[in-house]
VEXRO-130559 format. One record per atom (N, C-alpha, C, O): x, y, z; residue in one letter; residue number from 1; chain; atom name. Coordinates in Angstrom, 1 decimal. Example, Ala and Ser with C-alpha at 12.3 -4.5 7.8 and 13.67 -1.06 7.14 Angstrom:
2
(r (13.2 -5.7 7.8) A 1 A N)
(r (12.3 -4.5 7.8) A 1 A CA)
(r (13.2 -3.3 7.8) A 1 A C)
(r (14.2 -3.3 8.5) A 1 A O)
(r (12.8 -2.2 7.1) S 2 A N)
(r (13.7 -1.1 7.1) S 2 A CA)
(r (12.9 0.0 7.9) S 2 A C)
(r (13.4 1.1 8.0) S 2 A O)
END
This chain:
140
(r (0.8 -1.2 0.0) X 1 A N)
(r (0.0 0.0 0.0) X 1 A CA)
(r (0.9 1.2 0.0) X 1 A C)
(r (2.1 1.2 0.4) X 1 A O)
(r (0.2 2.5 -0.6) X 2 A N)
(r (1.4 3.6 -1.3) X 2 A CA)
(r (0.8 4.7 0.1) X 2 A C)
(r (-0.3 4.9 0.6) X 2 A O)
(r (2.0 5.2 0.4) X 3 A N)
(r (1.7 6.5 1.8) X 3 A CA)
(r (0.4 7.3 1.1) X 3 A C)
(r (0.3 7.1 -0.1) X 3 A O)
(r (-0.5 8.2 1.8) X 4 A N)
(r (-0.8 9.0 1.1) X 4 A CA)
(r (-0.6 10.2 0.7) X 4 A C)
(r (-1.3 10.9 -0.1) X 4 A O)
(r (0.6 10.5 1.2) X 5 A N)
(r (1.2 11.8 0.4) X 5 A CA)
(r (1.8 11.5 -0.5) X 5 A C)
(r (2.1 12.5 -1.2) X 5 A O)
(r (2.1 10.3 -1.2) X 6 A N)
(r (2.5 9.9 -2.4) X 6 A CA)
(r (1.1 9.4 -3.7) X 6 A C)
(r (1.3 9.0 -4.9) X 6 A O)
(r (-0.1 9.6 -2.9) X 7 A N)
(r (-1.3 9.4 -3.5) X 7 A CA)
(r (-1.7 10.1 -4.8) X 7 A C)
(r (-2.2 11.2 -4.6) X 7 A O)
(r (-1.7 9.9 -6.4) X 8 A N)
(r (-1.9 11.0 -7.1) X 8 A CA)
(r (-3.5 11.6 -6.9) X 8 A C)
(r (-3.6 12.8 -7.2) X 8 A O)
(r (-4.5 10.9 -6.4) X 9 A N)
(r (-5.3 11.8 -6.2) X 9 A CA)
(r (-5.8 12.5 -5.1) X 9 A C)
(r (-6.9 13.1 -5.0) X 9 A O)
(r (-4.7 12.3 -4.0) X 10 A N)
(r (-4.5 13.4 -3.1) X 10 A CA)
(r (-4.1 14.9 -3.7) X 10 A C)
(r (-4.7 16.0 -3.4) X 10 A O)
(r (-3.1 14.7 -4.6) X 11 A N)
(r (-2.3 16.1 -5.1) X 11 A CA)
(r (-3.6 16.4 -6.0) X 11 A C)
(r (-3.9 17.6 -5.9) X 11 A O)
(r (-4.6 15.6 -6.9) X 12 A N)
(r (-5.4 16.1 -7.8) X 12 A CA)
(r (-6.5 17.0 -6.6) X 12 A C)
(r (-6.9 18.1 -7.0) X 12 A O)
(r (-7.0 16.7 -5.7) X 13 A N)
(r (-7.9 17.1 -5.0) X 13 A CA)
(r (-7.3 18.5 -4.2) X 13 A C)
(r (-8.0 19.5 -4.1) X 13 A O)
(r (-6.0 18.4 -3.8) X 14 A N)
(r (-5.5 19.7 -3.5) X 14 A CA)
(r (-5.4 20.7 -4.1) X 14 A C)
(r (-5.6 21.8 -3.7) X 14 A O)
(r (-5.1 20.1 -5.6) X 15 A N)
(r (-4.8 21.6 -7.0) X 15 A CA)
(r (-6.5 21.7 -7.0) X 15 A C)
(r (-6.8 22.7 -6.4) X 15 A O)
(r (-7.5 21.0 -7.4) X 16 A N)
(r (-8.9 21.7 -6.8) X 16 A CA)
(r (-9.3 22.2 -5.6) X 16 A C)
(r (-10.3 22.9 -5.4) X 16 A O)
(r (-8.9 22.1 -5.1) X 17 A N)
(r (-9.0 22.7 -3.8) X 17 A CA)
(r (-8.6 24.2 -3.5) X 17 A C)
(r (-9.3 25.1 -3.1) X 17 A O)
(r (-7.2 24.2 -3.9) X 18 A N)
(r (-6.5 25.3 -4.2) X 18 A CA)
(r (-7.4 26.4 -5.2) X 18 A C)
(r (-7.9 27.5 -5.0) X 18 A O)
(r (-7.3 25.5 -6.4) X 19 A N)
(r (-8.0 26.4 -7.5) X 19 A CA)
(r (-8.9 27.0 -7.1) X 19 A C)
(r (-8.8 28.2 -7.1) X 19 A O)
(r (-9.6 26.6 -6.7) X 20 A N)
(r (-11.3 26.8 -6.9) X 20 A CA)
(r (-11.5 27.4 -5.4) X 20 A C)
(r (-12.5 28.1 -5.1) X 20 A O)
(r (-10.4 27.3 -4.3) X 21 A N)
(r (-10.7 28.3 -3.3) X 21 A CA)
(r (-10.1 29.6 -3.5) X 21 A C)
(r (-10.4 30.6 -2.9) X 21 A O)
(r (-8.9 29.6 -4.6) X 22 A N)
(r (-7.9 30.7 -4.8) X 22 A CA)
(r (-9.0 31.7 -5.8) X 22 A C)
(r (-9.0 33.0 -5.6) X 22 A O)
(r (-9.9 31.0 -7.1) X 23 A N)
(r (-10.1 31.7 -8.2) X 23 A CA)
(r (-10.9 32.4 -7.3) X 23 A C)
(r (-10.6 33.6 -7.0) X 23 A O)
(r (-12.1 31.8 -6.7) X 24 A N)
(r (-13.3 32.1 -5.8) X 24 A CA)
(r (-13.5 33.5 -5.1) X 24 A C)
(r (-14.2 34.5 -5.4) X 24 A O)
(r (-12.4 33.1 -4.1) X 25 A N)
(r (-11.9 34.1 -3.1) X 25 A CA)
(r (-11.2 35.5 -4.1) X 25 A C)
(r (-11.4 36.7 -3.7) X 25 A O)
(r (-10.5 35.1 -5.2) X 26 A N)
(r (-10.1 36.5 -6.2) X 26 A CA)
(r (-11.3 37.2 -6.7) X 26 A C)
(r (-11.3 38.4 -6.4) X 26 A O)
(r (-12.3 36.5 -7.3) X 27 A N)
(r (-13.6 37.0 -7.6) X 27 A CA)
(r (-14.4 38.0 -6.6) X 27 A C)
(r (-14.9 39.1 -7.0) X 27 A O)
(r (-14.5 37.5 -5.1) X 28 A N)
(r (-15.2 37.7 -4.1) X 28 A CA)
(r (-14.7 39.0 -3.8) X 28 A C)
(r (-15.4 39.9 -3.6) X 28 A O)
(r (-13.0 38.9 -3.8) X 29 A N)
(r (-12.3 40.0 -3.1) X 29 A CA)
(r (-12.5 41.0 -4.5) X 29 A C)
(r (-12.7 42.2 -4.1) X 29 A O)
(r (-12.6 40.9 -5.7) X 30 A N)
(r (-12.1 42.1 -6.4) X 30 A CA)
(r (-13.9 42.4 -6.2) X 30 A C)
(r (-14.4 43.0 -5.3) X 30 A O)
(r (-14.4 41.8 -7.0) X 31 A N)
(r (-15.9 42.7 -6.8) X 31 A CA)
(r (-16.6 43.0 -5.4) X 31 A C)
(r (-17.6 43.8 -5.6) X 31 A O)
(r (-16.4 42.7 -4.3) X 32 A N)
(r (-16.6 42.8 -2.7) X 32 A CA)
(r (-16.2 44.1 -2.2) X 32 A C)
(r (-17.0 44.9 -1.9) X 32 A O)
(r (-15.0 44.3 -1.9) X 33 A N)
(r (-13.7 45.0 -1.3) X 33 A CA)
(r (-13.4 45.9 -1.6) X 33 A C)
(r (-13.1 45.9 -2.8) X 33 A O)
(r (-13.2 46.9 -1.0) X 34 A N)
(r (-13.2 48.3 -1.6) X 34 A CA)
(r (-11.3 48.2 -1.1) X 34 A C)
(r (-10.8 48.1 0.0) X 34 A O)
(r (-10.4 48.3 -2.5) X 35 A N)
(r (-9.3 48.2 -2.1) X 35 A CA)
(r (-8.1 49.3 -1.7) X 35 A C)
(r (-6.9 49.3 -1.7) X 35 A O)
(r (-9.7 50.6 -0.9) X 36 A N)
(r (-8.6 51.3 -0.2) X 36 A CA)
(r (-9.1 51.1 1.4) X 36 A C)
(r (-9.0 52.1 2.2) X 36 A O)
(r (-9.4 50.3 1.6) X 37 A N)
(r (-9.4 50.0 3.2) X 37 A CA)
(r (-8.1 49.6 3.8) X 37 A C)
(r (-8.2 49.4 5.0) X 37 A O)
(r (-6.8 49.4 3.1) X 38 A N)
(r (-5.6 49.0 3.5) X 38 A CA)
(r (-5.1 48.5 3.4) X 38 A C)
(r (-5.1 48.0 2.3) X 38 A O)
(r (-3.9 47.9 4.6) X 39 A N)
(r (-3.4 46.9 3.9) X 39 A CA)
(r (-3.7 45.1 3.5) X 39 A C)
(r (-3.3 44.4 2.5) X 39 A O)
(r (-4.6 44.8 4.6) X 40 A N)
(r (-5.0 43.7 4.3) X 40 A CA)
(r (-5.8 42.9 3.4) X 40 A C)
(r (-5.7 41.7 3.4) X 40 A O)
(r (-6.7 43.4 2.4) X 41 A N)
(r (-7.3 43.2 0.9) X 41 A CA)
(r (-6.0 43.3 0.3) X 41 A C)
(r (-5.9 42.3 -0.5) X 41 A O)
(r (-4.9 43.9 0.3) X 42 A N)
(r (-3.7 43.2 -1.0) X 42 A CA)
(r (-3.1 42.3 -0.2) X 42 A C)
(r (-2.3 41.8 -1.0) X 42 A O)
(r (-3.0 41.6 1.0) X 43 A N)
(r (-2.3 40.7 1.5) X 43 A CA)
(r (-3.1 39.8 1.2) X 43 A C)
(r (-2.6 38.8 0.7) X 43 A O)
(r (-4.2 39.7 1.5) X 44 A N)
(r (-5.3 38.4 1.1) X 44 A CA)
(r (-5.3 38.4 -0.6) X 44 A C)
(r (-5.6 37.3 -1.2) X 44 A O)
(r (-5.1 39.6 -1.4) X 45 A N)
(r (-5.0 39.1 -2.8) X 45 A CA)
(r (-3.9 38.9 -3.0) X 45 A C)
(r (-3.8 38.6 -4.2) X 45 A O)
(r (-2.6 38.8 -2.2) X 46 A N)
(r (-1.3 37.9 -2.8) X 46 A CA)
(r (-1.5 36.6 -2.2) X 46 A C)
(r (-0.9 35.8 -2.9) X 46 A O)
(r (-2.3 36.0 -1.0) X 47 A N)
(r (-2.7 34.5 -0.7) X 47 A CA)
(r (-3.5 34.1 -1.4) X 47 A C)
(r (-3.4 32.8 -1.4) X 47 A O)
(r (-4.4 34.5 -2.2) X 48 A N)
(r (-5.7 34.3 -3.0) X 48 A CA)
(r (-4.9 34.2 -4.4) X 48 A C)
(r (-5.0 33.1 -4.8) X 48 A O)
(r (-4.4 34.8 -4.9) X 49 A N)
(r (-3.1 34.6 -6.3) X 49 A CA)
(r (-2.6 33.5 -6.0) X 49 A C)
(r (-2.8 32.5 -6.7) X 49 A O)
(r (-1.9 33.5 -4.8) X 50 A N)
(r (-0.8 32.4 -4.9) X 50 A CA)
(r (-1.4 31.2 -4.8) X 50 A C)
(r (-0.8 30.3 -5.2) X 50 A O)
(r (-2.5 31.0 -4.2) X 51 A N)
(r (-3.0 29.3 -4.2) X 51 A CA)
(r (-3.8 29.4 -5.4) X 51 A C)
(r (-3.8 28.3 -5.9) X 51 A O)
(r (-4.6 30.1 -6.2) X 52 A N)
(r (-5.3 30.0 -8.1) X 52 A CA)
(r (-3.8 29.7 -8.6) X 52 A C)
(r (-3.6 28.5 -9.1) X 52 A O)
(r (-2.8 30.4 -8.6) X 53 A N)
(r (-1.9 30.2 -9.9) X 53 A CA)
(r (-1.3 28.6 -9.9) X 53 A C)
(r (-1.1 27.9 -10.9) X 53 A O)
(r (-1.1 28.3 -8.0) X 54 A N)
(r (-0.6 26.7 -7.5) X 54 A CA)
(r (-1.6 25.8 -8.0) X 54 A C)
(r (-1.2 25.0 -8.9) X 54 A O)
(r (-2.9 25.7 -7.4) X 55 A N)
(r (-3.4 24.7 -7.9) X 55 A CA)
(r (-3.7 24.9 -9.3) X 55 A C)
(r (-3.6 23.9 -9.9) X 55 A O)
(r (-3.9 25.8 -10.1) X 56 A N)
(r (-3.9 25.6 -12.0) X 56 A CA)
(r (-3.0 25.1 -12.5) X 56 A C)
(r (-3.3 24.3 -13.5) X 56 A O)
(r (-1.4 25.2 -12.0) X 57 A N)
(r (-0.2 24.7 -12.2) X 57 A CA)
(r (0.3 23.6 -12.3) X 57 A C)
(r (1.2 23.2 -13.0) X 57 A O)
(r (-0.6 22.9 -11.4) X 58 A N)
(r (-0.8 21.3 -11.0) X 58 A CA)
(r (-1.1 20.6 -12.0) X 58 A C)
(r (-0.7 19.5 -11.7) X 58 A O)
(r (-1.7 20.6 -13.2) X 59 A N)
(r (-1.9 19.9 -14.5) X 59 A CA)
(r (-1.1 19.9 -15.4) X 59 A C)
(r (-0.8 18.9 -16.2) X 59 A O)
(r (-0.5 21.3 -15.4) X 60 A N)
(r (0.6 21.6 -16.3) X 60 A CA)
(r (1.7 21.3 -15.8) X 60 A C)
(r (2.5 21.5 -16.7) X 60 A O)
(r (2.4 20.8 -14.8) X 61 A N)
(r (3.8 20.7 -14.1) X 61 A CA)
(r (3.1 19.1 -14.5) X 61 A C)
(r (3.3 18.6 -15.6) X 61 A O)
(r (2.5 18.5 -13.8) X 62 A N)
(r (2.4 17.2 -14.3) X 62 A CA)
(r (2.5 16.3 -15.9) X 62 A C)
(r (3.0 15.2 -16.3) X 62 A O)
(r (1.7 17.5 -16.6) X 63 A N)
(r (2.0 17.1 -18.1) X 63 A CA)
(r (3.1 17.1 -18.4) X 63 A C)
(r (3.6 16.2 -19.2) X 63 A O)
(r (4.2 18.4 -17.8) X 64 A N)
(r (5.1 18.9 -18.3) X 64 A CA)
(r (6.4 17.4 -17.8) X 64 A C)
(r (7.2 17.0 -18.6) X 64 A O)
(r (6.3 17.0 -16.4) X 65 A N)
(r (6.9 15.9 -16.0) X 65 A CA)
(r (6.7 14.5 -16.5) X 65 A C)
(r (7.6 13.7 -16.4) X 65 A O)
(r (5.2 14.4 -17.4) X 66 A N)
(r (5.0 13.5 -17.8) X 66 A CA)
(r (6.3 12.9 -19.5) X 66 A C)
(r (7.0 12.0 -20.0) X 66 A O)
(r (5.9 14.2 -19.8) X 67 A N)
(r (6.4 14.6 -21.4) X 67 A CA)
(r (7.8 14.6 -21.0) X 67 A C)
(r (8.1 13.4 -21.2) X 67 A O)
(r (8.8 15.2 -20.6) X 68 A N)
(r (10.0 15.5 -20.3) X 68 A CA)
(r (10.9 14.8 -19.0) X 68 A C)
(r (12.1 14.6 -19.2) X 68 A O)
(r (10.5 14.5 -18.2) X 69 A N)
(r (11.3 13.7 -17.2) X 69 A CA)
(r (11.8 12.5 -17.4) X 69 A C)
(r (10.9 11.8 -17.9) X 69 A O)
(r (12.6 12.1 -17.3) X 70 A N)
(r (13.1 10.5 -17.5) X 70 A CA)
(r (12.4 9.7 -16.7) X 70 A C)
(r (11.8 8.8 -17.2) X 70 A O)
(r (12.4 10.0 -15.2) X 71 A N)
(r (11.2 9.1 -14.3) X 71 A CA)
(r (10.0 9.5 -13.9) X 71 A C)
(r (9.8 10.7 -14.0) X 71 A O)
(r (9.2 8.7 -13.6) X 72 A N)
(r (7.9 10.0 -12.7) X 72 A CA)
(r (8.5 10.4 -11.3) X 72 A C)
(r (9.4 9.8 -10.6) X 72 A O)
(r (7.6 11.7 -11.2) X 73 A N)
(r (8.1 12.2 -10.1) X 73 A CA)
(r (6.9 12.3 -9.5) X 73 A C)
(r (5.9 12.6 -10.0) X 73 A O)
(r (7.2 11.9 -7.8) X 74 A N)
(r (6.4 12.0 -7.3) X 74 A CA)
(r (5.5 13.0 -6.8) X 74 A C)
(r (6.0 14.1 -7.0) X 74 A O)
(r (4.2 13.0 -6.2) X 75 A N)
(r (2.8 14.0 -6.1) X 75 A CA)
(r (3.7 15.0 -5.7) X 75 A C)
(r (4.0 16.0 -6.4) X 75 A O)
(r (4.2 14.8 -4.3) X 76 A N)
(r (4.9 15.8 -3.7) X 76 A CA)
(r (5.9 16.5 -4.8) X 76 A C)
(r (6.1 17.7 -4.8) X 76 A O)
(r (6.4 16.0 -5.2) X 77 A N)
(r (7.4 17.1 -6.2) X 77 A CA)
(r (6.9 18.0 -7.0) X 77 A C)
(r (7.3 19.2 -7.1) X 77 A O)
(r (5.4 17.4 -7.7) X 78 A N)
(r (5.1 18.0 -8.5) X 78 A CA)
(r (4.3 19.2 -7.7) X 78 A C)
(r (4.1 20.3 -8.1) X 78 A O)
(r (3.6 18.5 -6.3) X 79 A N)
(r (3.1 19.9 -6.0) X 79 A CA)
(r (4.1 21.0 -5.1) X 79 A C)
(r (3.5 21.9 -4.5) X 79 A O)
(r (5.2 21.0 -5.1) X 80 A N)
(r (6.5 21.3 -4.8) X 80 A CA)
(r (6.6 22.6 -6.0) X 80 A C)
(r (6.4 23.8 -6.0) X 80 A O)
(r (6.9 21.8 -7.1) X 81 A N)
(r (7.2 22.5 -8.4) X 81 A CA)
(r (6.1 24.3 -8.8) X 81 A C)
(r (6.3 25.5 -8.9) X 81 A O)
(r (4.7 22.9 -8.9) X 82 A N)
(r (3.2 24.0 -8.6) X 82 A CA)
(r (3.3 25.4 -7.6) X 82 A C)
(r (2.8 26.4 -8.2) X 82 A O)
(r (3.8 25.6 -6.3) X 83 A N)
(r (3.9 26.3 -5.6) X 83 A CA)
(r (5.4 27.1 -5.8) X 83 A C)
(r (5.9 27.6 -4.8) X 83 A O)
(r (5.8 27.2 -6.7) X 84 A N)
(r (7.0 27.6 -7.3) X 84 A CA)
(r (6.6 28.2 -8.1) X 84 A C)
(r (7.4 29.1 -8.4) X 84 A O)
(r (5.5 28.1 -9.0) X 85 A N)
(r (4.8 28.9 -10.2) X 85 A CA)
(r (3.9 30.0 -9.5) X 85 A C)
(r (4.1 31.1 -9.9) X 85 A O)
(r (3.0 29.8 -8.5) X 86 A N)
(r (2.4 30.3 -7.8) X 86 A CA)
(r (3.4 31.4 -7.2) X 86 A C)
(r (3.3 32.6 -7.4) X 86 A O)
(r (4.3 31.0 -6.4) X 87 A N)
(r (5.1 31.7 -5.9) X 87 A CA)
(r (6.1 32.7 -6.7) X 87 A C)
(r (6.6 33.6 -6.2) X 87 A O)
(r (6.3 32.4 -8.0) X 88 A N)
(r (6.8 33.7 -8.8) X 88 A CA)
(r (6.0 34.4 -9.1) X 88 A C)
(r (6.4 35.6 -9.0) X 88 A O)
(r (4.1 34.0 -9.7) X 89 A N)
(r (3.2 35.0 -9.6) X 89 A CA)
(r (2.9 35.7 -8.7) X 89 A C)
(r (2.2 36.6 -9.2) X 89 A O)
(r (3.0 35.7 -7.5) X 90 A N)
(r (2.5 36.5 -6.3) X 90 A CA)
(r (3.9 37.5 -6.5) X 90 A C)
(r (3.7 38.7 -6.5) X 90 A O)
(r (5.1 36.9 -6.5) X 91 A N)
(r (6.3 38.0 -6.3) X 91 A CA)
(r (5.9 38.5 -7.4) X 91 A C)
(r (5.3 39.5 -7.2) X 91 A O)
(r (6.0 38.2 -8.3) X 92 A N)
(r (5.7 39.5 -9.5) X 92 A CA)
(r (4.9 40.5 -9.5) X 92 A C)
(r (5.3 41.6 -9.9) X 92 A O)
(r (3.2 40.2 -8.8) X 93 A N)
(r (2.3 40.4 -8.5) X 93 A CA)
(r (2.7 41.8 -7.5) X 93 A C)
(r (2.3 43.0 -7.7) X 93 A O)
(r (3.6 41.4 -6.6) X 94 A N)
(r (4.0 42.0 -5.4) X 94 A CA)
(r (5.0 43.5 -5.9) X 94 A C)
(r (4.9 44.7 -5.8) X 94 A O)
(r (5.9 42.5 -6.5) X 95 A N)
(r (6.8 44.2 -7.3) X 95 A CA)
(r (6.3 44.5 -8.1) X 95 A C)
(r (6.9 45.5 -8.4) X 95 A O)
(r (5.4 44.4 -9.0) X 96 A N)
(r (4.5 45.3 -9.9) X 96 A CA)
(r (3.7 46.5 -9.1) X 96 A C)
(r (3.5 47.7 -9.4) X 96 A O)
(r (3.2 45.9 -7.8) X 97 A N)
(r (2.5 47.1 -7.2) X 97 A CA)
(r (3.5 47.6 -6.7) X 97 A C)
(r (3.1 48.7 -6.8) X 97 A O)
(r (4.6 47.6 -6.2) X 98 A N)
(r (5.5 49.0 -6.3) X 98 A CA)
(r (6.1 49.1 -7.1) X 98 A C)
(r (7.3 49.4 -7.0) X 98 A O)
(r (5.5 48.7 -8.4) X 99 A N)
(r (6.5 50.1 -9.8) X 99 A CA)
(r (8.0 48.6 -10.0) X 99 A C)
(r (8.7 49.0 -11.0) X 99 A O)
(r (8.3 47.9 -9.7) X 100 A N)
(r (9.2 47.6 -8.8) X 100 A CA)
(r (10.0 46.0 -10.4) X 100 A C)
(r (11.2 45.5 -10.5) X 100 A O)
(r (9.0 45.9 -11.2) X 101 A N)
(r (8.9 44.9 -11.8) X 101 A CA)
(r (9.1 45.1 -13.7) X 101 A C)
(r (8.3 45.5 -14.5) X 101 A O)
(r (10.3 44.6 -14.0) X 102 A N)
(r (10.2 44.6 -15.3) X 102 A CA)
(r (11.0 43.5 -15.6) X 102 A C)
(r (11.6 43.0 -14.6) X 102 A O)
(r (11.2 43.0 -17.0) X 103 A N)
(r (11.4 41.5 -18.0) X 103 A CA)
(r (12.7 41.5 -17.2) X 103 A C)
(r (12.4 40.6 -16.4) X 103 A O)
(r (14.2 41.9 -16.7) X 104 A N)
(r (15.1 41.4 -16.2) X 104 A CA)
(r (15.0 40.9 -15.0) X 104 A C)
(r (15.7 39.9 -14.8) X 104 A O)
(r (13.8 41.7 -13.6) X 105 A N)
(r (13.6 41.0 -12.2) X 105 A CA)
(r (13.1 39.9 -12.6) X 105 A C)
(r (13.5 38.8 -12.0) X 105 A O)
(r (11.9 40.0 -13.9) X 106 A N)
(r (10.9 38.7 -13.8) X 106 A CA)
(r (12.0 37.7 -14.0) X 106 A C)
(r (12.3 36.9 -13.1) X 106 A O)
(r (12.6 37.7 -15.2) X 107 A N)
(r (13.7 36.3 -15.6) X 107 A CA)
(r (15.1 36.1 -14.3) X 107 A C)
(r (15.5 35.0 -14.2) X 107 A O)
(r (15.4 36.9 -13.8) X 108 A N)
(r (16.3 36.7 -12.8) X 108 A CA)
(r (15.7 35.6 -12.0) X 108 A C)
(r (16.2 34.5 -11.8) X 108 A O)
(r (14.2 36.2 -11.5) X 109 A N)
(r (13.3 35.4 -10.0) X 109 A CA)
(r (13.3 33.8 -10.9) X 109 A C)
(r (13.8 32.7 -10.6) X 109 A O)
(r (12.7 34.1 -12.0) X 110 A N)
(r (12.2 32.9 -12.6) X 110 A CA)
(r (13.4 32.3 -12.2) X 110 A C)
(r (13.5 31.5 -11.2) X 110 A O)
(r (14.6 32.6 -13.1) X 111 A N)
(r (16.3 31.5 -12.7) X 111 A CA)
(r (16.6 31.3 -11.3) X 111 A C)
(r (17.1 30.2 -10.9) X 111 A O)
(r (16.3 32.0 -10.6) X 112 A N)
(r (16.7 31.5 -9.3) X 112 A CA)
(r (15.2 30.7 -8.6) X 112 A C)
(r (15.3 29.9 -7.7) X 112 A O)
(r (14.6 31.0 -8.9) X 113 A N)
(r (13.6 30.0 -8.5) X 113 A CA)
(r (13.6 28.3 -9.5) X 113 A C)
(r (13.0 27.2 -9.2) X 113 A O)
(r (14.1 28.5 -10.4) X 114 A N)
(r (14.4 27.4 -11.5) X 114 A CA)
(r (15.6 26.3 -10.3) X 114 A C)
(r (15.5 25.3 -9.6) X 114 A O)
(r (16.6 27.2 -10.7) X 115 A N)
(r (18.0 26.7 -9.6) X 115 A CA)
(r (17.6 26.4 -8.4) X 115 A C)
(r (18.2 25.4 -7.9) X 115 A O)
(r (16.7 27.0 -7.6) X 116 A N)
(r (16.4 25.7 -6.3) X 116 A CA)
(r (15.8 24.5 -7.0) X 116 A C)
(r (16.4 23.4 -7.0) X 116 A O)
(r (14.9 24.5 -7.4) X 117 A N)
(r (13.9 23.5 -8.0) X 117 A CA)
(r (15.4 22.5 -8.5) X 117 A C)
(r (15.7 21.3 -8.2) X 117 A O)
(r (16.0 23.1 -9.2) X 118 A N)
(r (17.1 22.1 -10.0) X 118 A CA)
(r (18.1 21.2 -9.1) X 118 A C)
(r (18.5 20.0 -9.1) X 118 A O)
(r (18.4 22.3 -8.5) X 119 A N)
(r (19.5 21.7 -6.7) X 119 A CA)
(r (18.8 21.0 -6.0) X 119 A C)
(r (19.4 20.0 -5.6) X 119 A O)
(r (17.7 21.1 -5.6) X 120 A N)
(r (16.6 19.9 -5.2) X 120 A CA)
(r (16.3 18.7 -5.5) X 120 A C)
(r (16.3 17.7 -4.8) X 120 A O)
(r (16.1 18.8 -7.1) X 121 A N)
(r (15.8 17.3 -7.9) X 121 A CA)
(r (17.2 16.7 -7.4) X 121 A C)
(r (17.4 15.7 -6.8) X 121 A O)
(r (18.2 17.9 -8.1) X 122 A N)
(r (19.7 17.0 -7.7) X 122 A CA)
(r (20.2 16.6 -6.7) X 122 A C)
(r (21.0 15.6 -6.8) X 122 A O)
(r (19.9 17.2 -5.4) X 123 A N)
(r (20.2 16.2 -4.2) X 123 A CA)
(r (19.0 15.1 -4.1) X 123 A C)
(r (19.4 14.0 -3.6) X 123 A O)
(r (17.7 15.1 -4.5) X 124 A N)
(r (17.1 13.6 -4.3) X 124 A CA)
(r (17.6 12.7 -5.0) X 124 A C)
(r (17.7 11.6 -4.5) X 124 A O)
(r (18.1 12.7 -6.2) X 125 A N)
(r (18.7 12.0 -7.1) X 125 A CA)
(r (19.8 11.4 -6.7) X 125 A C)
(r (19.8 10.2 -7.0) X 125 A O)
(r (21.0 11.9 -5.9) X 126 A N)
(r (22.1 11.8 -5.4) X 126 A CA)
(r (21.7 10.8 -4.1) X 126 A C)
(r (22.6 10.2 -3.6) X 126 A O)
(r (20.6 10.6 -3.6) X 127 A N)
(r (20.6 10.5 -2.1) X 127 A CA)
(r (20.7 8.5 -2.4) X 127 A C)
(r (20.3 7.9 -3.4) X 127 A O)
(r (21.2 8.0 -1.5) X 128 A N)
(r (21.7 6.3 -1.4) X 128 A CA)
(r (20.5 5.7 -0.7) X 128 A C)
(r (20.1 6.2 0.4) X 128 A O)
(r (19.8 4.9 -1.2) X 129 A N)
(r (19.3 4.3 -0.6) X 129 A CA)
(r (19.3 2.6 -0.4) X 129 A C)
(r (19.0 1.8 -1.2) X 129 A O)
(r (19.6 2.4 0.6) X 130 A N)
(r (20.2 1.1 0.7) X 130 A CA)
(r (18.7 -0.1 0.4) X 130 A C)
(r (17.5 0.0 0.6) X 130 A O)
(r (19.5 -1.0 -0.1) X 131 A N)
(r (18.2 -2.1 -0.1) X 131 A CA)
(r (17.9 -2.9 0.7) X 131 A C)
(r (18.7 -3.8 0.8) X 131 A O)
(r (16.5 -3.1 1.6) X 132 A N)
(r (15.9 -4.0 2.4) X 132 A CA)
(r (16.9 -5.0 2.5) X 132 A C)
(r (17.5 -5.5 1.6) X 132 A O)
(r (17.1 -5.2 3.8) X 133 A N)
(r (17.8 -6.5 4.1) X 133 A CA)
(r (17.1 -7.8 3.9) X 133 A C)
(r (15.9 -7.6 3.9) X 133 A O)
(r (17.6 -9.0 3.7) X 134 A N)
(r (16.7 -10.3 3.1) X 134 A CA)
(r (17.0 -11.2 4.1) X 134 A C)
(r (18.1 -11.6 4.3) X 134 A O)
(r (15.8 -11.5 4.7) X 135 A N)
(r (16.1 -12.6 5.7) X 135 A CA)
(r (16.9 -13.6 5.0) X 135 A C)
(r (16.9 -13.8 3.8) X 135 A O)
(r (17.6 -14.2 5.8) X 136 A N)
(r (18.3 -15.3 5.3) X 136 A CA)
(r (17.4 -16.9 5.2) X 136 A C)
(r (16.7 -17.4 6.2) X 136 A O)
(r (17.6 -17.5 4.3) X 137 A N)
(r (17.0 -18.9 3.6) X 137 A CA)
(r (16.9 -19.9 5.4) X 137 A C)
(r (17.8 -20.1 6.3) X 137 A O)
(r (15.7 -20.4 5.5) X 138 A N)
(r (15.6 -21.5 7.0) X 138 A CA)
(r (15.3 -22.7 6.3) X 138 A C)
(r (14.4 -22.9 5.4) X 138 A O)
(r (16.2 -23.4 6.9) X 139 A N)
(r (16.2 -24.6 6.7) X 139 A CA)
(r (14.5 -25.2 6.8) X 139 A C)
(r (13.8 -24.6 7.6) X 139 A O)
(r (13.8 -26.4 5.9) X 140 A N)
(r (12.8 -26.8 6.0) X 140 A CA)
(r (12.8 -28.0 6.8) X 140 A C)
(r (11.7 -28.6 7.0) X 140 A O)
END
């Protein structure tokens, strides 16, 4: 039997989950919210971005894994990956509202958020794992 964090439709039920509470909650807050009450309506719409862009992500990092990886990778990676997408859209999101954001920050963030993702795969790949010891043969 497979853990359930390694469940694929655990991760499918989170990226809906995500989606559909991130798109929801975006909808709610932009037509709702009057967005000069302060600071907290843009803090809830960088949490409200970042879980829509994660769980949408979730289909596409998997196709993308499916098509291009040499192995599958597991739920957790991919929803690892997902929150990596999400998380460049909220930063962007974030230096755009202070003026703060153009094509060299965006591609920089993207590469260094690429390079963890990449140093990551490469230390799981690297890591030893020894194989089950085998009881030894008893006599009949």
């Amino acid at each position: 039997m497979t853990d359930n964090s390694e469940n694929p439709l655990s991760l499918t039920l989170a990226a809906w989950m995500l989606a559909l509470i991130g798109w929801l909650g975006l909808l709610g807050l932009i037509f709702n919210v009057d967005p000069r009450l302060g600071a907290l309506p843009v803090w809830i719409f960088f949490v409200l971005w970042l879980m829509a862009l994660t769980g949408t992500a979730v289909p596409f990092v998997a196709y993308l894994n499916r098509r291009f990886a040499p192995a599958l990778a597991p739920p957790s990676v991919l929803l690892r990956q997902s929150i990596w997408v999400g998380l460049f859209g909220a930063t962007c999101a974030w230096l755009q509202k202070g003026g703060l954001l153009n094509p060299a920050i965006a591609a920089l963030l993207a590469a260094g958020l690429g390079g963890v993702e990449w140093f990551l795969r490469w230390r799981e790949a690297s890591r030893w794992t020894p194989e089950p010891a085998r009881e030894p043969d008893e006599p009949a």
